[in-house]
mmCIF file of the N, C-alpha and C atoms, coordinates in Angstrom:
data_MODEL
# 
_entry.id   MODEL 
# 
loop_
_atom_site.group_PDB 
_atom_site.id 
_atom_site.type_symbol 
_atom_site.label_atom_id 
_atom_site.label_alt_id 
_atom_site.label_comp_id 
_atom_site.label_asym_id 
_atom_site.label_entity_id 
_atom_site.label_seq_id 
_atom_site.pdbx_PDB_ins_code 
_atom_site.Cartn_x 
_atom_site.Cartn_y 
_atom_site.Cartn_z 
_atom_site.occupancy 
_atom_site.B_iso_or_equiv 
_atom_site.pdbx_formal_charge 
_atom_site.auth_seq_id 
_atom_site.auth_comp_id 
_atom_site.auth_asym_id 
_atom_site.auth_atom_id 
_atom_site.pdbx_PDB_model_num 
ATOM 1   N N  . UNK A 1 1  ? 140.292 101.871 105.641 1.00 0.00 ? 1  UNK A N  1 
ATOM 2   C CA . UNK A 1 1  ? 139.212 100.900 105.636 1.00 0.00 ? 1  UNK A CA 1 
ATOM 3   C C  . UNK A 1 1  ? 137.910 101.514 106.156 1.00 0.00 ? 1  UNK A C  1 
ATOM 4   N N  . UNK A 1 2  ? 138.002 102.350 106.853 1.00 0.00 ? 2  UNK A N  1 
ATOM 5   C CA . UNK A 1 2  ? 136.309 103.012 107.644 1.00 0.00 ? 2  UNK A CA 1 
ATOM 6   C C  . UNK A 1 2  ? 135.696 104.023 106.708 1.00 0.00 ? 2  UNK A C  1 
ATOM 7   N N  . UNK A 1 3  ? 136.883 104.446 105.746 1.00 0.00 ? 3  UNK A N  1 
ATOM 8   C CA . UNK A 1 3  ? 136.411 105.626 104.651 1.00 0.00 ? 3  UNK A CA 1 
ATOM 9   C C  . UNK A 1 3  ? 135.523 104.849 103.806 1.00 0.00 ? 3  UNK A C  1 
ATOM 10  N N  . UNK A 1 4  ? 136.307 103.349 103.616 1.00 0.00 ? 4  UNK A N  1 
ATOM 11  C CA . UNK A 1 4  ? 135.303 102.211 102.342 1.00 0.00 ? 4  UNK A CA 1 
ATOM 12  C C  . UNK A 1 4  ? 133.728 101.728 103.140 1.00 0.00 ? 4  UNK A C  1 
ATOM 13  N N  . UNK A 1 5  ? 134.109 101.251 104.732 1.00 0.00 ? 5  UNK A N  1 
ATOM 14  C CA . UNK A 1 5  ? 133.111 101.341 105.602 1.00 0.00 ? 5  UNK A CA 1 
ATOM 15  C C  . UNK A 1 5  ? 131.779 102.270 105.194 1.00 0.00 ? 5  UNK A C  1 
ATOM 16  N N  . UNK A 1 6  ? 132.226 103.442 105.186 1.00 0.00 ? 6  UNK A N  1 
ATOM 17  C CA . UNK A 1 6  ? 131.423 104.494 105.438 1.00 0.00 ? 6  UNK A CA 1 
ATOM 18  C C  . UNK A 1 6  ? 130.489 104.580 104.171 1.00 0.00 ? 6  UNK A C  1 
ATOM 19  N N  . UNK A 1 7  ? 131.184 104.160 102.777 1.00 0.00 ? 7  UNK A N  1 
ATOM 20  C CA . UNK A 1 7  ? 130.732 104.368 101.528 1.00 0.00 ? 7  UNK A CA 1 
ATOM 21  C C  . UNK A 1 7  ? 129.656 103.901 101.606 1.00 0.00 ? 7  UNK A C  1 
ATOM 22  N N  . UNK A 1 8  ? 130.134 102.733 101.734 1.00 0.00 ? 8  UNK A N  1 
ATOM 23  C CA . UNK A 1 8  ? 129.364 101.005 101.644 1.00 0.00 ? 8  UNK A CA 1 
ATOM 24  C C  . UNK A 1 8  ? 128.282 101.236 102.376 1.00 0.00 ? 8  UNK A C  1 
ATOM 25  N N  . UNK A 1 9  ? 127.878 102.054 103.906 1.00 0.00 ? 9  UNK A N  1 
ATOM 26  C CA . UNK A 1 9  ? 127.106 101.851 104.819 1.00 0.00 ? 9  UNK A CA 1 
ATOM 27  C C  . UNK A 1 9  ? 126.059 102.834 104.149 1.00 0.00 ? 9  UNK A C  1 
ATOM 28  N N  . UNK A 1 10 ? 126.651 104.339 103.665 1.00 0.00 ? 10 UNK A N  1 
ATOM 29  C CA . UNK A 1 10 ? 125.933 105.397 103.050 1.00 0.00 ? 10 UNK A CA 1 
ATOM 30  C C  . UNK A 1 10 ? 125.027 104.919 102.001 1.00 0.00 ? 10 UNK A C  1 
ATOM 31  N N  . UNK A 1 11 ? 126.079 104.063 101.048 1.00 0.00 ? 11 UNK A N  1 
ATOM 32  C CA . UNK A 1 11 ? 125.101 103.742 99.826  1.00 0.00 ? 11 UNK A CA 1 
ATOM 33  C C  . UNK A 1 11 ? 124.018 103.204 100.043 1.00 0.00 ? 11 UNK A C  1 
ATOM 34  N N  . UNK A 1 12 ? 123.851 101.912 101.125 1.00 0.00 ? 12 UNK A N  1 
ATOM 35  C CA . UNK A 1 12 ? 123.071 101.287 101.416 1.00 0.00 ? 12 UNK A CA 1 
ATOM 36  C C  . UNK A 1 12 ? 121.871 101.994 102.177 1.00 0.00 ? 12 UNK A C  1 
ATOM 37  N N  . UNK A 1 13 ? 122.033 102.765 103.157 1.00 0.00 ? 13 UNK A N  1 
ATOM 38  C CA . UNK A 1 13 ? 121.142 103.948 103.742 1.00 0.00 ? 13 UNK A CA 1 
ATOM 39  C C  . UNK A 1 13 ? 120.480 104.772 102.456 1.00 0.00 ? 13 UNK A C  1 
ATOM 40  N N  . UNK A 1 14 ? 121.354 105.243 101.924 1.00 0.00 ? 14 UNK A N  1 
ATOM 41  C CA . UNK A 1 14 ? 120.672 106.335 100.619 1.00 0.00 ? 14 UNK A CA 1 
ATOM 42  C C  . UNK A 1 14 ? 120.042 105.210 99.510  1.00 0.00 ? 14 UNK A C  1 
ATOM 43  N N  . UNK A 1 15 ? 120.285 104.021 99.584  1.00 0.00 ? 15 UNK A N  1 
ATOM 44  C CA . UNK A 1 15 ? 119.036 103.586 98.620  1.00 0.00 ? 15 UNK A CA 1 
ATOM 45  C C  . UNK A 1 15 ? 118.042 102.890 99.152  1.00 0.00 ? 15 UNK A C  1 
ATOM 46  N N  . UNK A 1 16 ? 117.400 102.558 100.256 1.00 0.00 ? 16 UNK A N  1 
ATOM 47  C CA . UNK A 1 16 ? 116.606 102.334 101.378 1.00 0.00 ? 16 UNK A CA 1 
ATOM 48  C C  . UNK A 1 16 ? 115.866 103.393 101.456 1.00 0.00 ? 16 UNK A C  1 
ATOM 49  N N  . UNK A 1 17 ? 116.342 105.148 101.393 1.00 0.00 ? 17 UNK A N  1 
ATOM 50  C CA . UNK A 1 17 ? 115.808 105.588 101.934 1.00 0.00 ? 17 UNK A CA 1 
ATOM 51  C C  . UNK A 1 17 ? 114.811 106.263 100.689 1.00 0.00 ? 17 UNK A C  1 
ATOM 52  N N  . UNK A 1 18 ? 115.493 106.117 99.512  1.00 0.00 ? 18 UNK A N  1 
ATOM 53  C CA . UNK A 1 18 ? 115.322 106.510 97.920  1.00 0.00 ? 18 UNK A CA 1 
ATOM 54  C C  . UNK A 1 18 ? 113.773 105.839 98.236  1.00 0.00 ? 18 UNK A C  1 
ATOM 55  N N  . UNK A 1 19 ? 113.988 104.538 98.694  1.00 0.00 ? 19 UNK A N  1 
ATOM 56  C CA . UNK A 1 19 ? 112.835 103.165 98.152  1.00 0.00 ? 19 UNK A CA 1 
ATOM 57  C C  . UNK A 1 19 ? 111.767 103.618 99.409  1.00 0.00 ? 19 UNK A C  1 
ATOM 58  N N  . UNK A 1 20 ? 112.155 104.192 100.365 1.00 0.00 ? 20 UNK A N  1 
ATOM 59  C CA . UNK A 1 20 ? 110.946 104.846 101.252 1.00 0.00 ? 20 UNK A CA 1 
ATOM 60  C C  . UNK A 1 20 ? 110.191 106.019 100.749 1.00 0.00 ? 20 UNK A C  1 
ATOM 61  N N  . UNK A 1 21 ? 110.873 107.428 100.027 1.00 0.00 ? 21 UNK A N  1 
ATOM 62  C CA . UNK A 1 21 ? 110.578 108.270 99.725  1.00 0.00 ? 21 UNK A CA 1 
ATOM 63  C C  . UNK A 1 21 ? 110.419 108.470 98.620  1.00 0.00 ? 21 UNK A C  1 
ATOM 64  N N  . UNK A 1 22 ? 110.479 107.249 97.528  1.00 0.00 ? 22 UNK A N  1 
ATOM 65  C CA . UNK A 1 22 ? 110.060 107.062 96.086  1.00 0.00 ? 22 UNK A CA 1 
ATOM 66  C C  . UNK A 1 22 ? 110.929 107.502 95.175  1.00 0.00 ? 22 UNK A C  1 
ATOM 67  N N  . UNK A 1 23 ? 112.167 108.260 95.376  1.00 0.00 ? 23 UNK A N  1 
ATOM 68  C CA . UNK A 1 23 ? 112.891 108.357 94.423  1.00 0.00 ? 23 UNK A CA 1 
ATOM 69  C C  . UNK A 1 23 ? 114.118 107.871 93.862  1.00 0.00 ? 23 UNK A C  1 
ATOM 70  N N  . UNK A 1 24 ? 113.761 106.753 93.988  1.00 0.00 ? 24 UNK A N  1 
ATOM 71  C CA . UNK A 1 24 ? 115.117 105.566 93.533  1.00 0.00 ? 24 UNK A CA 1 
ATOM 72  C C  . UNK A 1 24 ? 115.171 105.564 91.868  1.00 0.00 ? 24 UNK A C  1 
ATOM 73  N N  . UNK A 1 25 ? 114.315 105.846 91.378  1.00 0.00 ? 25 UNK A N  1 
ATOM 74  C CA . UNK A 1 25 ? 114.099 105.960 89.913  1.00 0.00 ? 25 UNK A CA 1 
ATOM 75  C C  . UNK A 1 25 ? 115.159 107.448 89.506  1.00 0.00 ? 25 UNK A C  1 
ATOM 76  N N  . UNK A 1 26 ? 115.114 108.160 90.364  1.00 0.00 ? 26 UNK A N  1 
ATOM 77  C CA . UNK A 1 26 ? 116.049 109.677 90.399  1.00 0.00 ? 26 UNK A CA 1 
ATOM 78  C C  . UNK A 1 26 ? 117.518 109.544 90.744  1.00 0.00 ? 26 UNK A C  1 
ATOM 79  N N  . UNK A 1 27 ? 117.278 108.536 91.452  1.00 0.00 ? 27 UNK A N  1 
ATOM 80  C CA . UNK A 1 27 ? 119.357 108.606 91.963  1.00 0.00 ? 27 UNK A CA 1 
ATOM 81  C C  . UNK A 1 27 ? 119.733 107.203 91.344  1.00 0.00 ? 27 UNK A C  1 
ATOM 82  N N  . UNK A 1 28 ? 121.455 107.769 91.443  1.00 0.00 ? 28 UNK A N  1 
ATOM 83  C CA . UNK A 1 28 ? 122.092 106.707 91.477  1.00 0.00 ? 28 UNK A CA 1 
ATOM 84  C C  . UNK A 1 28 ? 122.827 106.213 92.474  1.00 0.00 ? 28 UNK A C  1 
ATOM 85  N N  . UNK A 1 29 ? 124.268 105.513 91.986  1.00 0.00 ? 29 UNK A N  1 
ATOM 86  C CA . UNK A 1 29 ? 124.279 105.102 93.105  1.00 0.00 ? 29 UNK A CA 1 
ATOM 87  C C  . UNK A 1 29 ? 125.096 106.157 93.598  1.00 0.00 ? 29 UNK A C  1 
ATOM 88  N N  . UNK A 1 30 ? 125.740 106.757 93.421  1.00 0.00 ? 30 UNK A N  1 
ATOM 89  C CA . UNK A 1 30 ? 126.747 107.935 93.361  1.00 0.00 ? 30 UNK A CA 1 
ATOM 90  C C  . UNK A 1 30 ? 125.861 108.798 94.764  1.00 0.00 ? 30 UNK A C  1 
ATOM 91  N N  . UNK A 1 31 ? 124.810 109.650 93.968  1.00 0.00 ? 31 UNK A N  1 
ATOM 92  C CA . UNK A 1 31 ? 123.803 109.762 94.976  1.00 0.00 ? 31 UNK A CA 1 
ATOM 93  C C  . UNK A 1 31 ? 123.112 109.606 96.176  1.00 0.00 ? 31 UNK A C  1 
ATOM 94  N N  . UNK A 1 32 ? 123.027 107.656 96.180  1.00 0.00 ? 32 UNK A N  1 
ATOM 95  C CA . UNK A 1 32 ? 122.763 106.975 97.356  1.00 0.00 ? 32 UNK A CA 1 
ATOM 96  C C  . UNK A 1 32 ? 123.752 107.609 98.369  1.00 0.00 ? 32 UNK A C  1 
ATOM 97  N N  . UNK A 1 33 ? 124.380 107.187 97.756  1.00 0.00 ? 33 UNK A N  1 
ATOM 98  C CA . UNK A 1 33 ? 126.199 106.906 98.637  1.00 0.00 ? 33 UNK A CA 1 
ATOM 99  C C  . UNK A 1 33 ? 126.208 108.607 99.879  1.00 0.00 ? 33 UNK A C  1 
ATOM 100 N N  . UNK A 1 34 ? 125.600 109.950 98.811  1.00 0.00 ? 34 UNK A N  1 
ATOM 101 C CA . UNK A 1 34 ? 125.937 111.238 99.616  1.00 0.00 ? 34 UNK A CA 1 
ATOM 102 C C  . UNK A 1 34 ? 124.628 111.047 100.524 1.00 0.00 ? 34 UNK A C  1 
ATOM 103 N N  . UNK A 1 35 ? 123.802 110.896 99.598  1.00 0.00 ? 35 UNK A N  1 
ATOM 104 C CA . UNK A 1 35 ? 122.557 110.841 100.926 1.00 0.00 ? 35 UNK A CA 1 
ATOM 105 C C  . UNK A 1 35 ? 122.697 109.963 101.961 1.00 0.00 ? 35 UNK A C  1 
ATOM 106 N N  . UNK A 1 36 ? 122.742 109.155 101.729 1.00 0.00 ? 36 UNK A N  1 
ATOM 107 C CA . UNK A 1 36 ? 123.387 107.591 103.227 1.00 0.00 ? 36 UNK A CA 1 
ATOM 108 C C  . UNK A 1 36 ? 124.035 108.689 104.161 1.00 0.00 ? 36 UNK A C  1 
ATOM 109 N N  . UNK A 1 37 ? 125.299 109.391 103.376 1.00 0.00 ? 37 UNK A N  1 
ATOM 110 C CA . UNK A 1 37 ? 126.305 109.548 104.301 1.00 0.00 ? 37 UNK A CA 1 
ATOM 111 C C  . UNK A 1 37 ? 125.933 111.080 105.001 1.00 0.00 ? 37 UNK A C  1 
ATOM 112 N N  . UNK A 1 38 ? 125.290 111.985 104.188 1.00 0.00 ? 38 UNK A N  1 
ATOM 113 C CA . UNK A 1 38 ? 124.928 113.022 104.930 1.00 0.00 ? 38 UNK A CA 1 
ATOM 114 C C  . UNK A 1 38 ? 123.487 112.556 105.815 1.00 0.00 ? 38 UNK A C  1 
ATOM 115 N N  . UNK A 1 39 ? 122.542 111.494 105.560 1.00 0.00 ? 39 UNK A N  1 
ATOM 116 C CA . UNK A 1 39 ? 121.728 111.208 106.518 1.00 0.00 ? 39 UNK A CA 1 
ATOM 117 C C  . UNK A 1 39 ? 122.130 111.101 107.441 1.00 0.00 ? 39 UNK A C  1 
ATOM 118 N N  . UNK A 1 40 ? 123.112 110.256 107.671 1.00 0.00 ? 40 UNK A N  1 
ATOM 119 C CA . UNK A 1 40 ? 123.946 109.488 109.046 1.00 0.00 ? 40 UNK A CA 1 
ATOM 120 C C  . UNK A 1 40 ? 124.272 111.080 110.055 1.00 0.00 ? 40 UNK A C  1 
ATOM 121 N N  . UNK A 1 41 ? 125.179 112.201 109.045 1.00 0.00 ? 41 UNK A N  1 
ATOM 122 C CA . UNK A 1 41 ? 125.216 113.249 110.243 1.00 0.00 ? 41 UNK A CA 1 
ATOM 123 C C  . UNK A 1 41 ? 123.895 113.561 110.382 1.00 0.00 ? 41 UNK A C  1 
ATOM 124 N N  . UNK A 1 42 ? 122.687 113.856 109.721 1.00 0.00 ? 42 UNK A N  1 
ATOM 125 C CA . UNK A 1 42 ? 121.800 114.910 110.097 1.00 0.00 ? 42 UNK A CA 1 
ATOM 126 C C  . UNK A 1 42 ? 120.872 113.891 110.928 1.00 0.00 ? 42 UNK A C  1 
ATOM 127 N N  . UNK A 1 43 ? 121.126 112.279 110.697 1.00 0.00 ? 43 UNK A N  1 
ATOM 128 C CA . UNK A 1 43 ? 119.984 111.694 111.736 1.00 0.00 ? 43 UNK A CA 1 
ATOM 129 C C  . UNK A 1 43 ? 121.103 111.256 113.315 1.00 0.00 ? 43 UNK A C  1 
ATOM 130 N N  . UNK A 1 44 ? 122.166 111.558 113.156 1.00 0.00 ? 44 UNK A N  1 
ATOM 131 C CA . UNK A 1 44 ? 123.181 111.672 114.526 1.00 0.00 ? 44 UNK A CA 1 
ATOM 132 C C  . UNK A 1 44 ? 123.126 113.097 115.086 1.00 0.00 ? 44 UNK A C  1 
ATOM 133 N N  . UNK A 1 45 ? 122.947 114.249 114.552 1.00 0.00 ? 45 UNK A N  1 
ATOM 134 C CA . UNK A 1 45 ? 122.387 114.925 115.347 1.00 0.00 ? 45 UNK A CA 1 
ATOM 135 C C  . UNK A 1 45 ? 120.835 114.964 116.272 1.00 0.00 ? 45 UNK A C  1 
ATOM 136 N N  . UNK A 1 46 ? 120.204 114.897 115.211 1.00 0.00 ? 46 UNK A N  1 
ATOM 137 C CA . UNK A 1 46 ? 118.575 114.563 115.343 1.00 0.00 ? 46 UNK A CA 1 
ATOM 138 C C  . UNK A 1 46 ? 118.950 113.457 116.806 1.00 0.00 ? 46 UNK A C  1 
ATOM 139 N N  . UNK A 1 47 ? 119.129 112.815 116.641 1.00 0.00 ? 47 UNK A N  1 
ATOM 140 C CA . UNK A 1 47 ? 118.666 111.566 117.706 1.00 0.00 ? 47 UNK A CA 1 
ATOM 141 C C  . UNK A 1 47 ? 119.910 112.326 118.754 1.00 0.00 ? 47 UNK A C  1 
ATOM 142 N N  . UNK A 1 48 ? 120.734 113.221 118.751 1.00 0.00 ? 48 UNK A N  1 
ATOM 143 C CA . UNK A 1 48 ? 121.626 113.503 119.699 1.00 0.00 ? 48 UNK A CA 1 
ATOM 144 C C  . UNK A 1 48 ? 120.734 114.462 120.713 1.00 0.00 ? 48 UNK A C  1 
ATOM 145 N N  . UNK A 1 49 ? 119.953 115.068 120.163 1.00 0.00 ? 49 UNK A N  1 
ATOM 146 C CA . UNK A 1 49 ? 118.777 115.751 120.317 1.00 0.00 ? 49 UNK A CA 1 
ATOM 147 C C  . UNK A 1 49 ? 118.141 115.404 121.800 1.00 0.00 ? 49 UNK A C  1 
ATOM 148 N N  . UNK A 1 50 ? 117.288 114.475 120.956 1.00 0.00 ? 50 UNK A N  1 
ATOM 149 C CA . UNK A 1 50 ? 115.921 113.522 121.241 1.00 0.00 ? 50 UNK A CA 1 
ATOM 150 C C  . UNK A 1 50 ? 116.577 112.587 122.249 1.00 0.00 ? 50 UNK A C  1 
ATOM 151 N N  . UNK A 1 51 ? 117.502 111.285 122.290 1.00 0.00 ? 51 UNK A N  1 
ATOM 152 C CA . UNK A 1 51 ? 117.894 110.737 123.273 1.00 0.00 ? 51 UNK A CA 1 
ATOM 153 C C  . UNK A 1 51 ? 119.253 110.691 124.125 1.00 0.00 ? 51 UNK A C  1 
ATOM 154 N N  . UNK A 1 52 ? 120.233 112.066 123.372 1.00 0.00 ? 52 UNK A N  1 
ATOM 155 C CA . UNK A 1 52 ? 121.309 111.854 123.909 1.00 0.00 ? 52 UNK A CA 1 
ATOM 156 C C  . UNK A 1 52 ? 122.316 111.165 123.222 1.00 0.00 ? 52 UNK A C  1 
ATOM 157 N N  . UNK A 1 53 ? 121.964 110.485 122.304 1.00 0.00 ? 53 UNK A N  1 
ATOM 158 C CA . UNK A 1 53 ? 122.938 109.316 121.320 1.00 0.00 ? 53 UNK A CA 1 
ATOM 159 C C  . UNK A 1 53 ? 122.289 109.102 119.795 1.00 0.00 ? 53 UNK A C  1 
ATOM 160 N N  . UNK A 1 54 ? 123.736 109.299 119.531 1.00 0.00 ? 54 UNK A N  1 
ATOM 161 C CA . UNK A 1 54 ? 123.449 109.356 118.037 1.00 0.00 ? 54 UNK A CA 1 
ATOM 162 C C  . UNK A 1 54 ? 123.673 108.309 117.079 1.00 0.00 ? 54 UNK A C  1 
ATOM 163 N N  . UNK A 1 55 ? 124.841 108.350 116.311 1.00 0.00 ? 55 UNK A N  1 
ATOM 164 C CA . UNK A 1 55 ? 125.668 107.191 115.544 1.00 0.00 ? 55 UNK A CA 1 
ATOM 165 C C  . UNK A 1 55 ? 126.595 106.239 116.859 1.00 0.00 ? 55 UNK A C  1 
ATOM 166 N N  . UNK A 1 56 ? 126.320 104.778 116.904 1.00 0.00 ? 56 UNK A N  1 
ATOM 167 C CA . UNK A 1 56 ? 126.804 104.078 117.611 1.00 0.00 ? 56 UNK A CA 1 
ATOM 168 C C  . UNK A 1 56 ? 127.998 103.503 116.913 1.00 0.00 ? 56 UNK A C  1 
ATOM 169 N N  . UNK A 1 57 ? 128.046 103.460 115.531 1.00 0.00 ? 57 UNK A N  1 
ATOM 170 C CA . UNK A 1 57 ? 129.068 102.268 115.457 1.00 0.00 ? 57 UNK A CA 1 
ATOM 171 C C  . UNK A 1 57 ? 128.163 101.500 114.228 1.00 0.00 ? 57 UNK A C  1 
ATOM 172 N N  . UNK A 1 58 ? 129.036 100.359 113.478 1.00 0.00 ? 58 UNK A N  1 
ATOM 173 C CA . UNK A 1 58 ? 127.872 100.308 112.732 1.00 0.00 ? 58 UNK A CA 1 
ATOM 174 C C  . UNK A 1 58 ? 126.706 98.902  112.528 1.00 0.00 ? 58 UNK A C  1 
ATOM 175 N N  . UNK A 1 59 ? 125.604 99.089  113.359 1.00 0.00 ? 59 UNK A N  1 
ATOM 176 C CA . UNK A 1 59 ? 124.941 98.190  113.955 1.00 0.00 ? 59 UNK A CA 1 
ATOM 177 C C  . UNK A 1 59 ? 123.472 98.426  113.312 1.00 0.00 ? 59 UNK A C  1 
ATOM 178 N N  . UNK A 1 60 ? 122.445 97.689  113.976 1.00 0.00 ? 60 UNK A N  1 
ATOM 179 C CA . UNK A 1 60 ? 121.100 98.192  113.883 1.00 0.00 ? 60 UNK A CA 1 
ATOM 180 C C  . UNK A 1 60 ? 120.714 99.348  114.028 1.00 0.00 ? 60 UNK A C  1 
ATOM 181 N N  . UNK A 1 61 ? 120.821 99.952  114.981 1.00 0.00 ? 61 UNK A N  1 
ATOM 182 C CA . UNK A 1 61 ? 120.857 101.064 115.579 1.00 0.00 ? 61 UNK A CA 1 
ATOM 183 C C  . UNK A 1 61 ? 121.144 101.922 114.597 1.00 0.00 ? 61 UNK A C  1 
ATOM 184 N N  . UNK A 1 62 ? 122.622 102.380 114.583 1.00 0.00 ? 62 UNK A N  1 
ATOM 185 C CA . UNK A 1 62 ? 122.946 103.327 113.740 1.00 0.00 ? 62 UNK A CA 1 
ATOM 186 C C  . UNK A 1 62 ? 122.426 103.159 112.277 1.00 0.00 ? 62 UNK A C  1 
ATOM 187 N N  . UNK A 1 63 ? 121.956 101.946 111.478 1.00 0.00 ? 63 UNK A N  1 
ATOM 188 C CA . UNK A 1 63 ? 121.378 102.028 110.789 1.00 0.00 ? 63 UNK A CA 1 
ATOM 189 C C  . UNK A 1 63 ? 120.147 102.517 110.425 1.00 0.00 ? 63 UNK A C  1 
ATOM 190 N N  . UNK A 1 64 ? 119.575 102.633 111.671 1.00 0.00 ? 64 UNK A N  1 
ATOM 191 C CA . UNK A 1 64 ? 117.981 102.984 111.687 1.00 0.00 ? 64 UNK A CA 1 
ATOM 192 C C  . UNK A 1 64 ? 117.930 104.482 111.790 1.00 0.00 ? 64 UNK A C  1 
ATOM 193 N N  . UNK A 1 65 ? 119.261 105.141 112.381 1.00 0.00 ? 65 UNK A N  1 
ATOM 194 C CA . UNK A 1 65 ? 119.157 106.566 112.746 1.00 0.00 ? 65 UNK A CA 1 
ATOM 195 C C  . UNK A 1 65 ? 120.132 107.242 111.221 1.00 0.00 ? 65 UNK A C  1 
ATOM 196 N N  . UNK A 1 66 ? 121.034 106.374 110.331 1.00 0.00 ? 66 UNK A N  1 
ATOM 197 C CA . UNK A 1 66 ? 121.023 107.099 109.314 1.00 0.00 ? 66 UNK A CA 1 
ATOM 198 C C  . UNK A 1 66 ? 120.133 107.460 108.266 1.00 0.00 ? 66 UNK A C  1 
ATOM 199 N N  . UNK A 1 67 ? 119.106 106.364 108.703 1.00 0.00 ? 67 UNK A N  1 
ATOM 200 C CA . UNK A 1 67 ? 117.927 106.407 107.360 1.00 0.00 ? 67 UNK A CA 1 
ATOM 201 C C  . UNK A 1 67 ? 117.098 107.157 107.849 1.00 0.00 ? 67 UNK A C  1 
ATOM 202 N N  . UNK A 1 68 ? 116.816 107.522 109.241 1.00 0.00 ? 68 UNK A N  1 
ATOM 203 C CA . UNK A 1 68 ? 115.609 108.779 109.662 1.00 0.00 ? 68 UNK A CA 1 
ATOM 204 C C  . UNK A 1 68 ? 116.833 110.022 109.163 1.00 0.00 ? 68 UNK A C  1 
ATOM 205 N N  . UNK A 1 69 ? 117.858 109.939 109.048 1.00 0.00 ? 69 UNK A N  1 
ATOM 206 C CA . UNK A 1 69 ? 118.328 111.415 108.752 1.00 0.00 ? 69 UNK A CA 1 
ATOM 207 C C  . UNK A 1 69 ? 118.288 111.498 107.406 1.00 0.00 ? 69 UNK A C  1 
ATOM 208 N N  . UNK A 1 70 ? 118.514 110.362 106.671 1.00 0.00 ? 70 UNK A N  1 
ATOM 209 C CA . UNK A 1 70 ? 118.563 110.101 104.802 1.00 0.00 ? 70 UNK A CA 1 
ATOM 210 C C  . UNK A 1 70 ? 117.379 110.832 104.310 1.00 0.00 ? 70 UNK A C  1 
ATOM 211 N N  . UNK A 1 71 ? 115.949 110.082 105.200 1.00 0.00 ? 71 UNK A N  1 
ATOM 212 C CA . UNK A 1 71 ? 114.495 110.472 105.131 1.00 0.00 ? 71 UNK A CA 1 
ATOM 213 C C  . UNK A 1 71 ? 114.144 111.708 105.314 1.00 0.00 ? 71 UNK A C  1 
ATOM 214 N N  . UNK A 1 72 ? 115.100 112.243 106.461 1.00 0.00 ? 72 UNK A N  1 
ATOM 215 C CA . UNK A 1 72 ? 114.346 113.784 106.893 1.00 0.00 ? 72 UNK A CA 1 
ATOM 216 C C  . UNK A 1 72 ? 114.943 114.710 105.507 1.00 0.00 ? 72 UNK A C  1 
ATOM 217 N N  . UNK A 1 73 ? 116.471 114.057 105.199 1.00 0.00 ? 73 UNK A N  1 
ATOM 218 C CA . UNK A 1 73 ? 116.824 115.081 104.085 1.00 0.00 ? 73 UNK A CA 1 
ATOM 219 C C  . UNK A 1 73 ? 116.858 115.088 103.036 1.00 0.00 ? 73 UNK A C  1 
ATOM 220 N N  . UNK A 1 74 ? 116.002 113.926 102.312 1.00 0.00 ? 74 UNK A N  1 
ATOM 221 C CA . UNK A 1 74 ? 115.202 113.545 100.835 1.00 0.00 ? 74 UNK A CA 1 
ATOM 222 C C  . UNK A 1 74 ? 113.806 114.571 101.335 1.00 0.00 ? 74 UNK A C  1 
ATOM 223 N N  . UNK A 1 75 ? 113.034 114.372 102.127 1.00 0.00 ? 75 UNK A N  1 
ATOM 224 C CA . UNK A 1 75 ? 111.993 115.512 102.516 1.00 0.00 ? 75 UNK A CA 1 
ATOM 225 C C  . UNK A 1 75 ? 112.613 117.030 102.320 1.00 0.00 ? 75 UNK A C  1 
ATOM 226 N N  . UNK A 1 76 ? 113.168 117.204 103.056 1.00 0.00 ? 76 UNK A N  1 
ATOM 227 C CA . UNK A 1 76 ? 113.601 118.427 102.838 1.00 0.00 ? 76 UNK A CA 1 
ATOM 228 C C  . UNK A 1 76 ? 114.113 119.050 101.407 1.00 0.00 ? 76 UNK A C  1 
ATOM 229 N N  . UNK A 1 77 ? 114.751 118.184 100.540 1.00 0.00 ? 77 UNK A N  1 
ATOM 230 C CA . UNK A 1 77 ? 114.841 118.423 99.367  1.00 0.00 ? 77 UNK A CA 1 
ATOM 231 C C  . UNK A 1 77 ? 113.805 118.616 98.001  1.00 0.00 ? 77 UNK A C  1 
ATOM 232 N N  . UNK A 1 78 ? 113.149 117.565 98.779  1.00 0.00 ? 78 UNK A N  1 
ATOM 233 C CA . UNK A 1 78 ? 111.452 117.444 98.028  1.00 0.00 ? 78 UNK A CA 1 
ATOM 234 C C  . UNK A 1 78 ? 111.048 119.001 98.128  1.00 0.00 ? 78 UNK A C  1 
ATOM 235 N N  . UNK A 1 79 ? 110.745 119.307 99.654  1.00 0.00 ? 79 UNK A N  1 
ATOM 236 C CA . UNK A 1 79 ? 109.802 120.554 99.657  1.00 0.00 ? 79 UNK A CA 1 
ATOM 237 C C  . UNK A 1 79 ? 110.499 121.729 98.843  1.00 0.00 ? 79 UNK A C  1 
ATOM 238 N N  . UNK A 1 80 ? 111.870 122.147 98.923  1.00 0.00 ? 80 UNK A N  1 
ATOM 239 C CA . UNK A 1 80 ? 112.366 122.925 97.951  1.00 0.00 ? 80 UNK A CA 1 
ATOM 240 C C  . UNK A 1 80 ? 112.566 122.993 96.729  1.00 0.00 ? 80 UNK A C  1 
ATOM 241 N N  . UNK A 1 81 ? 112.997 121.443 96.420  1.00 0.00 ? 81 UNK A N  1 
ATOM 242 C CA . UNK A 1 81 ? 112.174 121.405 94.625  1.00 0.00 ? 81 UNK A CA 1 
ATOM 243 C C  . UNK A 1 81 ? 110.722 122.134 94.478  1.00 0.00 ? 81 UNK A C  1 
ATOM 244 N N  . UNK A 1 82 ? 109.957 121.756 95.300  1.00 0.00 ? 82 UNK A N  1 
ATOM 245 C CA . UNK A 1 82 ? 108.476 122.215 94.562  1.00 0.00 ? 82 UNK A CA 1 
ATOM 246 C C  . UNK A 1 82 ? 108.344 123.779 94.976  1.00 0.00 ? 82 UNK A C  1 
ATOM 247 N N  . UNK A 1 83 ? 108.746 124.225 95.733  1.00 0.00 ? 83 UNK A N  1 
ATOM 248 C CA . UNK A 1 83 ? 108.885 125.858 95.710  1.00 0.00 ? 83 UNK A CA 1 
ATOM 249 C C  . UNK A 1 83 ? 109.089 126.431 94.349  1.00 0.00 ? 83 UNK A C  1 
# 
């Protein structure tokens, strides 16, 4: 059940974060789903960083810190496309 959890939470992060960084027209949902879920590690490190705590569980919180990691790594993908 936390593996379906996790999908469900990713997808929703990776298309939030599509609709921040403009490329929702580019992914699907397939897509959403990896970005959500690799945001969640790279914005649980990031904030492990910065305040000590990362992914809580799945709340406000951790929602807000998978989409700064979704965000940092749709950016990061951006800048290497255009290289």
């Amino acid at each position: 059940m936390d593996v379906l959890l996790w999908i469900i939470f990713g997808g929703l992060v990776g298309w939030v974060a599509s609709i921040v960084m403009g490329t929702n027209a580019r992914q699907g949902l397939f897509m959403n789903i990896i970005v959500g879920v690799v945001g969640a590690f790279l914005g649980g490190w990031v904030m492990g960083f910065i305040n000590g705590q990362g992914l809580t569980g799945f709340n406000l919180y951790s929602f807000l810190v998978a989409l700064l990691g979704a965000v940092i790594l749709l950016a990061i993908v951006r800048a290497f496309r255009r290289m």
